[in-house]
CHARMM internal coordinates of N, CA and C (Angstrom, degrees):
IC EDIT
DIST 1 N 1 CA 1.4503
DIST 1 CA 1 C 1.5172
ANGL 1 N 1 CA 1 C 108.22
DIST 1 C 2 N 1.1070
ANGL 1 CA 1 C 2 N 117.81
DIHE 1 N 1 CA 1 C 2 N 165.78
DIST 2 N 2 CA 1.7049
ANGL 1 C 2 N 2 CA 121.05
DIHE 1 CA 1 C 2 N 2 CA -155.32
DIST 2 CA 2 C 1.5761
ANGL 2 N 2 CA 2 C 97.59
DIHE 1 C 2 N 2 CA 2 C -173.08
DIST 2 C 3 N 1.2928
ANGL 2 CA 2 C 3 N 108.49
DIHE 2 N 2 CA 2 C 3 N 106.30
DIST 3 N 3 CA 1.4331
ANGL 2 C 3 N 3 CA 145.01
DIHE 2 CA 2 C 3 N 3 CA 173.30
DIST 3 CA 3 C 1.6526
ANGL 3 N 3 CA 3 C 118.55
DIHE 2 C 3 N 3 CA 3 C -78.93
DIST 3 C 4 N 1.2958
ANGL 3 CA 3 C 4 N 115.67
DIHE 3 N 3 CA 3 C 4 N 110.82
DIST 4 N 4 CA 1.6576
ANGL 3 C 4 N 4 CA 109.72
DIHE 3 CA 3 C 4 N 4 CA 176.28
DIST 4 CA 4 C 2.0164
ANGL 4 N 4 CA 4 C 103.81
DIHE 3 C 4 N 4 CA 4 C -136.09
DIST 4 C 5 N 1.5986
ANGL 4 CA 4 C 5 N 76.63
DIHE 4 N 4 CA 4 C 5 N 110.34
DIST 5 N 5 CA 1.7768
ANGL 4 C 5 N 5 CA 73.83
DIHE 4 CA 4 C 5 N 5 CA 163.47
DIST 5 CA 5 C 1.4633
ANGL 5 N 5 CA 5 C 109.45
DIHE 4 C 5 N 5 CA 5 C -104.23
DIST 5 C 6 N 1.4869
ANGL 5 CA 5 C 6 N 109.14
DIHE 5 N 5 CA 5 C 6 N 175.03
DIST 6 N 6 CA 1.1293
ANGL 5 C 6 N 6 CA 126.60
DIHE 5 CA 5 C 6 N 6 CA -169.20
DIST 6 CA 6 C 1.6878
ANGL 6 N 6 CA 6 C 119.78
DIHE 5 C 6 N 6 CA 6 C -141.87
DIST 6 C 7 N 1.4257
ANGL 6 CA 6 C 7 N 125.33
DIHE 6 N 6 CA 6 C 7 N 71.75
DIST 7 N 7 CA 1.2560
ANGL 6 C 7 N 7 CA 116.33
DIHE 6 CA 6 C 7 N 7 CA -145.52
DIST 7 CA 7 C 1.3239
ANGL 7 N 7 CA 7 C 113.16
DIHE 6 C 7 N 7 CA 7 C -92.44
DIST 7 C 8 N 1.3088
ANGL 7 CA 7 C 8 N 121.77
DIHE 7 N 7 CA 7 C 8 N 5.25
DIST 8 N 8 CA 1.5320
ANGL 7 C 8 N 8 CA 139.98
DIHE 7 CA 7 C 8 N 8 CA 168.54
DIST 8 CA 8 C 2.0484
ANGL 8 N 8 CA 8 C 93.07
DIHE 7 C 8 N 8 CA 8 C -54.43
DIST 8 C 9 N 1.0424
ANGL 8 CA 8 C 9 N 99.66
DIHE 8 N 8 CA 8 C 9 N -58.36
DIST 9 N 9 CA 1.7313
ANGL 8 C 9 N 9 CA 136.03
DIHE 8 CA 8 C 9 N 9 CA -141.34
DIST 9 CA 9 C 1.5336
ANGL 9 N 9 CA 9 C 97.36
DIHE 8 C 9 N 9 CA 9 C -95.86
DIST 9 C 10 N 1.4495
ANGL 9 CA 9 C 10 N 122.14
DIHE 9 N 9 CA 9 C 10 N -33.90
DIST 10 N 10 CA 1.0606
ANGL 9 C 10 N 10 CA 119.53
DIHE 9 CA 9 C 10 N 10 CA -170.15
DIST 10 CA 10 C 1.6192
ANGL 10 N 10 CA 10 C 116.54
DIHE 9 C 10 N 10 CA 10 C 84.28
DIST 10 C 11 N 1.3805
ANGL 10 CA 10 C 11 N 127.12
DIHE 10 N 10 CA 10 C 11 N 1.95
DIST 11 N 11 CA 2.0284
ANGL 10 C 11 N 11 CA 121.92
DIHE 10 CA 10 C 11 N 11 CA -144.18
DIST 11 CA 11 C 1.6140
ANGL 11 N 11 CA 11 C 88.79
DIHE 10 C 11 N 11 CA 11 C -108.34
DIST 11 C 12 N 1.2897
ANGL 11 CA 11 C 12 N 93.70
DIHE 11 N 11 CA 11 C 12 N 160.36
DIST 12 N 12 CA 1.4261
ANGL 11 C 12 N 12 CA 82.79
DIHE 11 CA 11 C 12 N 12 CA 173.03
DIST 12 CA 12 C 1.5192
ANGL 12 N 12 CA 12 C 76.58
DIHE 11 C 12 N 12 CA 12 C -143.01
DIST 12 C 13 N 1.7551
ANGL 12 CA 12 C 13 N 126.06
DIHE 12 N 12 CA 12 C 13 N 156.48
DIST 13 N 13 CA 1.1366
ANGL 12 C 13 N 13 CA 150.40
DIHE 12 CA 12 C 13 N 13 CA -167.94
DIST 13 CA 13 C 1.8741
ANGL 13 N 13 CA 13 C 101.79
DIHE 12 C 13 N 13 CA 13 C -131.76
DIST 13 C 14 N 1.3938
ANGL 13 CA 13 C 14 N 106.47
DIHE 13 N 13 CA 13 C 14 N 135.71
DIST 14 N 14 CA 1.1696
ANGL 13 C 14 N 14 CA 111.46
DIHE 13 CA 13 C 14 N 14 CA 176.11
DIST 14 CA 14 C 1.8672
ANGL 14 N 14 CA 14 C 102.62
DIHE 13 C 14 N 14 CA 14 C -134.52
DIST 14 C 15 N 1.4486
ANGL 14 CA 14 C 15 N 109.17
DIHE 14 N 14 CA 14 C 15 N 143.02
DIST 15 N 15 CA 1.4936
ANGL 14 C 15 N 15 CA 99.50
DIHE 14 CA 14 C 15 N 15 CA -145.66
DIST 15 CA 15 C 1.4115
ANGL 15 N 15 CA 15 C 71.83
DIHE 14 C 15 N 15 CA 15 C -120.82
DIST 15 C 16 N 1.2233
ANGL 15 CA 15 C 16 N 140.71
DIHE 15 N 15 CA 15 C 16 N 153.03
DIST 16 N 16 CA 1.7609
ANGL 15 C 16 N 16 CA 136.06
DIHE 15 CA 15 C 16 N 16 CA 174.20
DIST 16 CA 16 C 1.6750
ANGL 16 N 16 CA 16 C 84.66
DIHE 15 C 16 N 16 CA 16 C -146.03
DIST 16 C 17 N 1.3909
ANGL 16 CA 16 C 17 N 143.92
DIHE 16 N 16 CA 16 C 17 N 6.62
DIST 17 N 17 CA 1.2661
ANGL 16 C 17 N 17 CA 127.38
DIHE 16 CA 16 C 17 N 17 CA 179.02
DIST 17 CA 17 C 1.6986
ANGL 17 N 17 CA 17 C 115.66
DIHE 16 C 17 N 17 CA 17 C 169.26
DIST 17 C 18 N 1.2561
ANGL 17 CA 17 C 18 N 124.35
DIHE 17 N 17 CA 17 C 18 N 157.03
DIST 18 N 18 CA 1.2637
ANGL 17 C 18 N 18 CA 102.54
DIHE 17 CA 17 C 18 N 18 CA -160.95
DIST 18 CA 18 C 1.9823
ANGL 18 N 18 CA 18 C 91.86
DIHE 17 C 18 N 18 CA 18 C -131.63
DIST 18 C 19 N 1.6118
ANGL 18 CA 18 C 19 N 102.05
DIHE 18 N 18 CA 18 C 19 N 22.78
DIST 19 N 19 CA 1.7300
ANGL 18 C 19 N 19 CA 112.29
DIHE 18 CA 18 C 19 N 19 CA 141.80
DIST 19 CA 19 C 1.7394
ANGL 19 N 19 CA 19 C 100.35
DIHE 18 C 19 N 19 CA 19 C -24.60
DIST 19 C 20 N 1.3555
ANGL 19 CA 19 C 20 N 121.51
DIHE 19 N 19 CA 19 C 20 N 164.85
DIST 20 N 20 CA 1.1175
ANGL 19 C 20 N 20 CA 160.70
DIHE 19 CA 19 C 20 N 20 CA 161.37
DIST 20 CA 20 C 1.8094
ANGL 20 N 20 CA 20 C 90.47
DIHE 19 C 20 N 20 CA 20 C -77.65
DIST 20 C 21 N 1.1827
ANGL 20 CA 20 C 21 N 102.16
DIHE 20 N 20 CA 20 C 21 N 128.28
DIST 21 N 21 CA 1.2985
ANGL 20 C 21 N 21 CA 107.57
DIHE 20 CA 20 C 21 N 21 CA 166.44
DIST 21 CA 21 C 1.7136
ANGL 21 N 21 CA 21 C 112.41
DIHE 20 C 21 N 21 CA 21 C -99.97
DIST 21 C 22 N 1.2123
ANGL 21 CA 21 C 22 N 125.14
DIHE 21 N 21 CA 21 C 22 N 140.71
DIST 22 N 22 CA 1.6043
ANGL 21 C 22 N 22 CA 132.73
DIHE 21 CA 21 C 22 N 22 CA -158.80
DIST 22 CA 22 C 1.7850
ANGL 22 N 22 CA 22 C 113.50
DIHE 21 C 22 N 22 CA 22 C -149.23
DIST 22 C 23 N 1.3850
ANGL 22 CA 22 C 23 N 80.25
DIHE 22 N 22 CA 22 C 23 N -9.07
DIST 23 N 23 CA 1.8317
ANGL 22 C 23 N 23 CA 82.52
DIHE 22 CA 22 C 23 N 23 CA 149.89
DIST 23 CA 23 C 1.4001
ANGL 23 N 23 CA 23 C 110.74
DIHE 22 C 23 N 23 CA 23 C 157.30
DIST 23 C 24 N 1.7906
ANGL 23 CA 23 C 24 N 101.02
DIHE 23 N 23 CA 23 C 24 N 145.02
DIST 24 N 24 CA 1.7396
ANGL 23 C 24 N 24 CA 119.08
DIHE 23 CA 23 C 24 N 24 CA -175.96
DIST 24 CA 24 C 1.7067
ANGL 24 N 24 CA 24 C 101.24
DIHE 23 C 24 N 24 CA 24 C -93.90
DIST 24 C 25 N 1.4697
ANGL 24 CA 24 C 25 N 81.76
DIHE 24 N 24 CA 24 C 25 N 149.99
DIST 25 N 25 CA 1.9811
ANGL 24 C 25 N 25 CA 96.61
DIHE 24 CA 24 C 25 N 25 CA 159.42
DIST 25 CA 25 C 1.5557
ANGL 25 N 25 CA 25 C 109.58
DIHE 24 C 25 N 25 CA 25 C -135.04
DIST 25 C 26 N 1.0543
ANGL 25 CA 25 C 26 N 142.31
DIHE 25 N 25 CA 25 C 26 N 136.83
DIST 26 N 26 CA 0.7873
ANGL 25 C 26 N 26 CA 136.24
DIHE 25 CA 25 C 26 N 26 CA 110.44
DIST 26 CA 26 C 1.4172
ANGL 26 N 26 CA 26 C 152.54
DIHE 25 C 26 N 26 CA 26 C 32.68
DIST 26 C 27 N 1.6914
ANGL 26 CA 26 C 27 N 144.76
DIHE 26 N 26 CA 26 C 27 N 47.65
DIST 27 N 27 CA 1.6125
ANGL 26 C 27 N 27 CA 115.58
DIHE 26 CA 26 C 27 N 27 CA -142.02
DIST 27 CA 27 C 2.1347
ANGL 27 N 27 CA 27 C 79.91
DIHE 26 C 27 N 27 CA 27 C -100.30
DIST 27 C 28 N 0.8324
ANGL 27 CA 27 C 28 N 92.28
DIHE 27 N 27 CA 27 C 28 N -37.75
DIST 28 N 28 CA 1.7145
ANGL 27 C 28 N 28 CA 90.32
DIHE 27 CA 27 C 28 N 28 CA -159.19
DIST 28 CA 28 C 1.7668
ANGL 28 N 28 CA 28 C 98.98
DIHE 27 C 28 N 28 CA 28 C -121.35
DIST 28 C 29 N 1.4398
ANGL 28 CA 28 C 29 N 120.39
DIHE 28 N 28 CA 28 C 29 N -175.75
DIST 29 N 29 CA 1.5276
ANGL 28 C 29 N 29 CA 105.24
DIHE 28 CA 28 C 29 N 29 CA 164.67
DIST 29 CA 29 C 1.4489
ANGL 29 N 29 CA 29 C 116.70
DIHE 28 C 29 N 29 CA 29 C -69.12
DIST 29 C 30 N 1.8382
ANGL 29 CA 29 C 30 N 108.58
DIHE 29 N 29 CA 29 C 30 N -33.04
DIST 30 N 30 CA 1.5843
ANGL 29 C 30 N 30 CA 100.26
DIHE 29 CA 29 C 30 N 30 CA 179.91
DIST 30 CA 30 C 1.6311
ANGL 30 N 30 CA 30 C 123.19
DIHE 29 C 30 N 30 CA 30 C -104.38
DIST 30 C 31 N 1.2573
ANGL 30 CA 30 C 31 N 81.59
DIHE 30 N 30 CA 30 C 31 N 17.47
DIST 31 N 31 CA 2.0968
ANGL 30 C 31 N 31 CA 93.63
DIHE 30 CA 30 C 31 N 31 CA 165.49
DIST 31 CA 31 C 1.3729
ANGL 31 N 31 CA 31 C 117.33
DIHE 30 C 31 N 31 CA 31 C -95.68
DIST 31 C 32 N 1.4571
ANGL 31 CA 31 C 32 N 120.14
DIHE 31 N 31 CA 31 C 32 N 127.44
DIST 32 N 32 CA 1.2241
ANGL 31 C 32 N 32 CA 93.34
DIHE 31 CA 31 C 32 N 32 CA 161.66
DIST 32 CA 32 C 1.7461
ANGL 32 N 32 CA 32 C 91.20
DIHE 31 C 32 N 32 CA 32 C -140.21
DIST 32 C 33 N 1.4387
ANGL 32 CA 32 C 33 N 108.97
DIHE 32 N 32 CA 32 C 33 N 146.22
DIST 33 N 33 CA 1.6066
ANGL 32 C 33 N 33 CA 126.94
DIHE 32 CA 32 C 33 N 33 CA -179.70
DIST 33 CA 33 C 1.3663
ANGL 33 N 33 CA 33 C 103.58
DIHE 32 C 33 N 33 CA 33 C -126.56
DIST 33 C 34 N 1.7444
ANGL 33 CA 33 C 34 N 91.33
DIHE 33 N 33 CA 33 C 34 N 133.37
DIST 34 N 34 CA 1.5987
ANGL 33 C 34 N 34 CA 130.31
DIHE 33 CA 33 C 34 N 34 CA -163.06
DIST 34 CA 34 C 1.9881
ANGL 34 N 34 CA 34 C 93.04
DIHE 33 C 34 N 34 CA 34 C -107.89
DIST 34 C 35 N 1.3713
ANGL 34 CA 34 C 35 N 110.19
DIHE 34 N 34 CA 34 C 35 N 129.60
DIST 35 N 35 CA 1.1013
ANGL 34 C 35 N 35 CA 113.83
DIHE 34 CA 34 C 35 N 35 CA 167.42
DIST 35 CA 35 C 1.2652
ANGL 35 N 35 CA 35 C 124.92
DIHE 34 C 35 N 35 CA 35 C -119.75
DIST 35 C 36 N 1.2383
ANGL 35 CA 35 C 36 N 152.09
DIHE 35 N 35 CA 35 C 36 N 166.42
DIST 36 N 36 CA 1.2754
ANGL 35 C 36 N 36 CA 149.67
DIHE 35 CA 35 C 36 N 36 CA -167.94
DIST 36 CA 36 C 2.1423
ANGL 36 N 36 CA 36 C 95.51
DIHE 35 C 36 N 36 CA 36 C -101.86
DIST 36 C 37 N 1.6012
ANGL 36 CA 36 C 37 N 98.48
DIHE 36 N 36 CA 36 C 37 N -157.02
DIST 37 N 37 CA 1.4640
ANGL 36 C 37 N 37 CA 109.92
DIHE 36 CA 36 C 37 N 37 CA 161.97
DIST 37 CA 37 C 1.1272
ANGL 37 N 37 CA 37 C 142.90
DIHE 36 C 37 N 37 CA 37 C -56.19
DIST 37 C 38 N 1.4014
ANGL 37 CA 37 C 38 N 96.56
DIHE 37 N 37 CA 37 C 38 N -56.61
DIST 38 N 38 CA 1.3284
ANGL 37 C 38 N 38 CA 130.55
DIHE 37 CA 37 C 38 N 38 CA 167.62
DIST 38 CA 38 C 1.3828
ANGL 38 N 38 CA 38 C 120.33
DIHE 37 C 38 N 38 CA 38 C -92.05
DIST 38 C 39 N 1.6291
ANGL 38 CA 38 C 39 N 108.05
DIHE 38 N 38 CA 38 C 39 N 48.14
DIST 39 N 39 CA 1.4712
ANGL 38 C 39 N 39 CA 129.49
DIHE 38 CA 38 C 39 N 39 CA -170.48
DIST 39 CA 39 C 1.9866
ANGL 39 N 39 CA 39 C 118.50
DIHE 38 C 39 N 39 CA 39 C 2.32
DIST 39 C 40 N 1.4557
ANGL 39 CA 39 C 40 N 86.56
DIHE 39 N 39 CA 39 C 40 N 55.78
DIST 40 N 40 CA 2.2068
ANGL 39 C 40 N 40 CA 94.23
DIHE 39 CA 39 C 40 N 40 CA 173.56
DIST 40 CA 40 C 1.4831
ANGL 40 N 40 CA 40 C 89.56
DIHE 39 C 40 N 40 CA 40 C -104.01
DIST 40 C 41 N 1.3405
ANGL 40 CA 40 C 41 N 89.00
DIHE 40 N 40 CA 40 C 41 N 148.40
DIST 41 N 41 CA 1.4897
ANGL 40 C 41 N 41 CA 91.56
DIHE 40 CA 40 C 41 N 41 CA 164.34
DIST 41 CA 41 C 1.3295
ANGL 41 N 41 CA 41 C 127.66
DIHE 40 C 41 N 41 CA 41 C -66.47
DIST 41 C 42 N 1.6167
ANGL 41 CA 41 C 42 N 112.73
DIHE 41 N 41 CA 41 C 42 N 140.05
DIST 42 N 42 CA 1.8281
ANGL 41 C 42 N 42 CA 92.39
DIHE 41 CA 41 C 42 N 42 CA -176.32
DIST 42 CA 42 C 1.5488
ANGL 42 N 42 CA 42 C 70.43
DIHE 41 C 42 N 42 CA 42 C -112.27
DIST 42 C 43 N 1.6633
ANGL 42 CA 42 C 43 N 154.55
DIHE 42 N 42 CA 42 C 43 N -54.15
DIST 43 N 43 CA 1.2411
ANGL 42 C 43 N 43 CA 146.10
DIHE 42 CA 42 C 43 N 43 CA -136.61
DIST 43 CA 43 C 1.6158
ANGL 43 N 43 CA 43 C 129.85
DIHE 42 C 43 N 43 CA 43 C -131.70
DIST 43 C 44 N 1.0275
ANGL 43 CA 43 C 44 N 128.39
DIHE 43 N 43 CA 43 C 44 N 155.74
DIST 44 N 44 CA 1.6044
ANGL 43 C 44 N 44 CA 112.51
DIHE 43 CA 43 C 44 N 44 CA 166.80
DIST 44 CA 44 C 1.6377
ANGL 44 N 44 CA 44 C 84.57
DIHE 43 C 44 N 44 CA 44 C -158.16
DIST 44 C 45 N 1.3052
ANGL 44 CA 44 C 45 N 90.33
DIHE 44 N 44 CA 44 C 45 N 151.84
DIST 45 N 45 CA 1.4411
ANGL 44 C 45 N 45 CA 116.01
DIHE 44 CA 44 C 45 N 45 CA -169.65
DIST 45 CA 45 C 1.6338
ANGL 45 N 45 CA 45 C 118.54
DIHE 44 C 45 N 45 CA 45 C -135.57
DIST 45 C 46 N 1.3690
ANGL 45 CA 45 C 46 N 106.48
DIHE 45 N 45 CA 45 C 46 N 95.16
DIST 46 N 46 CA 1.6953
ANGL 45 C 46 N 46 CA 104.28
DIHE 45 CA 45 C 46 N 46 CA -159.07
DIST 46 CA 46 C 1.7663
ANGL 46 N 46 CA 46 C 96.61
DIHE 45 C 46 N 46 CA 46 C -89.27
DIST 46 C 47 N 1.2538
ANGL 46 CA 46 C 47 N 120.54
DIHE 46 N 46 CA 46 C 47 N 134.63
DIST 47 N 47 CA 1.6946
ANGL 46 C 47 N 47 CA 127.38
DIHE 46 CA 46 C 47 N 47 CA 156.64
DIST 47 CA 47 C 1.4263
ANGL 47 N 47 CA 47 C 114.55
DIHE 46 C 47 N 47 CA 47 C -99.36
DIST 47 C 48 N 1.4020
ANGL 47 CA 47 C 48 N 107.09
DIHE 47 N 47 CA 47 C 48 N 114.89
DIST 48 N 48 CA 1.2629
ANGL 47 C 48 N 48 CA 110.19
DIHE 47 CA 47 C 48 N 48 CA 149.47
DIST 48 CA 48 C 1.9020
ANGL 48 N 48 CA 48 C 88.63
DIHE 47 C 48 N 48 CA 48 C 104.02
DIST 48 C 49 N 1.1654
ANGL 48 CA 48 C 49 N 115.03
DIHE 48 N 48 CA 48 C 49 N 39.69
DIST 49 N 49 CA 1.6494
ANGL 48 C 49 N 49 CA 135.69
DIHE 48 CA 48 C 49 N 49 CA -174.94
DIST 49 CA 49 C 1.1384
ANGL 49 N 49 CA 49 C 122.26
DIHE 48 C 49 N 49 CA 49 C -61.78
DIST 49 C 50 N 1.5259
ANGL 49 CA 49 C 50 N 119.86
DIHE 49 N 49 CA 49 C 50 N -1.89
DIST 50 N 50 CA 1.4214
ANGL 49 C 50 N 50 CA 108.55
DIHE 49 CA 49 C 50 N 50 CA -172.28
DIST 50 CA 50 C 2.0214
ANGL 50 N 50 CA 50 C 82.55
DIHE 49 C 50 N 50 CA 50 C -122.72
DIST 50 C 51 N 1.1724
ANGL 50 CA 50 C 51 N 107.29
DIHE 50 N 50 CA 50 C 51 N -29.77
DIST 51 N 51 CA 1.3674
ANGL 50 C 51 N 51 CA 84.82
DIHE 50 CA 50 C 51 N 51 CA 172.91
DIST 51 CA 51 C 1.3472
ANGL 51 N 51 CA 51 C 127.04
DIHE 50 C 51 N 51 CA 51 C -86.40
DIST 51 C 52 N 1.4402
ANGL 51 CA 51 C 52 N 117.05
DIHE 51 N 51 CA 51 C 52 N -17.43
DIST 52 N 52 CA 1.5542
ANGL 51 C 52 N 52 CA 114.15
DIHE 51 CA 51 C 52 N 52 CA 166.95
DIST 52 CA 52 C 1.8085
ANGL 52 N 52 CA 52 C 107.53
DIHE 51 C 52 N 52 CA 52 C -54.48
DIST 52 C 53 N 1.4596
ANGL 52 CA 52 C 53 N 107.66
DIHE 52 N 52 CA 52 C 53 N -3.06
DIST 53 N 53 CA 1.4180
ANGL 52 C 53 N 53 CA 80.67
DIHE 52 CA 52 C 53 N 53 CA -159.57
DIST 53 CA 53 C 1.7010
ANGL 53 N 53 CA 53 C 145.05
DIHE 52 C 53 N 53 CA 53 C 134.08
DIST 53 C 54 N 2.0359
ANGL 53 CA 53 C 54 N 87.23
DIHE 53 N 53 CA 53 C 54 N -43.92
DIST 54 N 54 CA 1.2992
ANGL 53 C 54 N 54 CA 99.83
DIHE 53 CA 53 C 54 N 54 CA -167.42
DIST 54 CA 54 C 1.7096
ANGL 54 N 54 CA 54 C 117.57
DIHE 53 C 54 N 54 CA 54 C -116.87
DIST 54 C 55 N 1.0569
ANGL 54 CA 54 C 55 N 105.97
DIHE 54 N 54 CA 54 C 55 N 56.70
DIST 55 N 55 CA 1.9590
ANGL 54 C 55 N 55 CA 129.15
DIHE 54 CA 54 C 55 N 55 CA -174.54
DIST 55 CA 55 C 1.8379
ANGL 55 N 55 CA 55 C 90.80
DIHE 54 C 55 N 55 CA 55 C -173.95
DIST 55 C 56 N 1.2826
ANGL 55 CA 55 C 56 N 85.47
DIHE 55 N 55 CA 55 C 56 N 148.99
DIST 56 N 56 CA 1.5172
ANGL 55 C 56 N 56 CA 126.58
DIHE 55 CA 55 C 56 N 56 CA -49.35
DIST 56 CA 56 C 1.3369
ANGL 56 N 56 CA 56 C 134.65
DIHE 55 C 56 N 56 CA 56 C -48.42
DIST 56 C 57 N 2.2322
ANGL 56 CA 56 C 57 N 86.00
DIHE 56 N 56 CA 56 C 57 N 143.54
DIST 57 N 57 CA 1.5704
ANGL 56 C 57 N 57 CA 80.75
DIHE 56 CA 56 C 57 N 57 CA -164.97
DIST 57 CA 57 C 1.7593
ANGL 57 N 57 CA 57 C 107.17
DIHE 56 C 57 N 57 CA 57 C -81.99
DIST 57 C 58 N 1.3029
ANGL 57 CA 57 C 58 N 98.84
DIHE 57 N 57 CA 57 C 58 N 159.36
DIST 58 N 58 CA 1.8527
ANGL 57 C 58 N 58 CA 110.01
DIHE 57 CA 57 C 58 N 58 CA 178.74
DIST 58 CA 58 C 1.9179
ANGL 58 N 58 CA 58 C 90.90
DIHE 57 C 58 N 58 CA 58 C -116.73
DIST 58 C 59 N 1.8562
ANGL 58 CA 58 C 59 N 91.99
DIHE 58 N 58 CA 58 C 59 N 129.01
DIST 59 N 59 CA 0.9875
ANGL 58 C 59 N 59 CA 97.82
DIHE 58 CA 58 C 59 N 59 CA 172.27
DIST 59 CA 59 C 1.5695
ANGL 59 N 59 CA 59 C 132.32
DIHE 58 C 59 N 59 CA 59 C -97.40
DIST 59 C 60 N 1.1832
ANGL 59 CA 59 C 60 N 146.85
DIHE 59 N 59 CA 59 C 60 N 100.96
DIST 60 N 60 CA 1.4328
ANGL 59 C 60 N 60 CA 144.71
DIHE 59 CA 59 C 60 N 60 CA -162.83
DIST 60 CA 60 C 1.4311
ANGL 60 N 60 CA 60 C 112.91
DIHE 59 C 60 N 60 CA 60 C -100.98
DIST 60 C 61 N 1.3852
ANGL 60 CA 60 C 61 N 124.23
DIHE 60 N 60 CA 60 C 61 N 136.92
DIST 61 N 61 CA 1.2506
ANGL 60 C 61 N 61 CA 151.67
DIHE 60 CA 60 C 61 N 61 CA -140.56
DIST 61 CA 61 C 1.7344
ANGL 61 N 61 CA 61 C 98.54
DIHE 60 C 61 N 61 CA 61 C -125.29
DIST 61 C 62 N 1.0900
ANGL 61 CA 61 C 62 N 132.74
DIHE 61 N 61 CA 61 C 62 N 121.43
DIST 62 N 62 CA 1.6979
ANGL 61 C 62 N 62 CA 133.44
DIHE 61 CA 61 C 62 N 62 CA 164.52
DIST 62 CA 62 C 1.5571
ANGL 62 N 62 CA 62 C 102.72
DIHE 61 C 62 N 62 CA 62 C -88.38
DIST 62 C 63 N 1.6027
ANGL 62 CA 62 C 63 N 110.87
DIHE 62 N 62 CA 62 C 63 N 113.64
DIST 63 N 63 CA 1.3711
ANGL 62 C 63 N 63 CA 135.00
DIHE 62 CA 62 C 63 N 63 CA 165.72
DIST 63 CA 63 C 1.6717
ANGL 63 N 63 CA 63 C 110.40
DIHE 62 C 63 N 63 CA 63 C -33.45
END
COOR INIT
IC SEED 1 N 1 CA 1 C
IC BUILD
């Protein structure tokens, strides 16, 4: 996974795969999710990231 913020912009990008993306939806106005073929997520793309909430991010590790 591969993390890109953007703090000019506010966006934050979450990369889960580097599939060909073949089509977006929509979850919220500032979500938008990128799917591959085989509809997995390869992306999500948060706008406006520090006020939804989600920065700073905390990173957690499974023991």
């Amino acid at each position: 996974m591969k993390t890109i913020y953007y703090p000019e912009d506010d966006i934050l990008e979450l990369h889960f795969s580097d599939n060909p993306i073949v089509r977006e939806t929509t979850q919220d106005w500032n979500v938008v999710l990128s799917y591959d073929a085989n509809n997995h997520l390869v992306q999500m793309v948060v706008l406006e990231a520090s006020v939804s909430g989600l920065l700073p991010l905390q990173e957690q590790r499974a023991a």
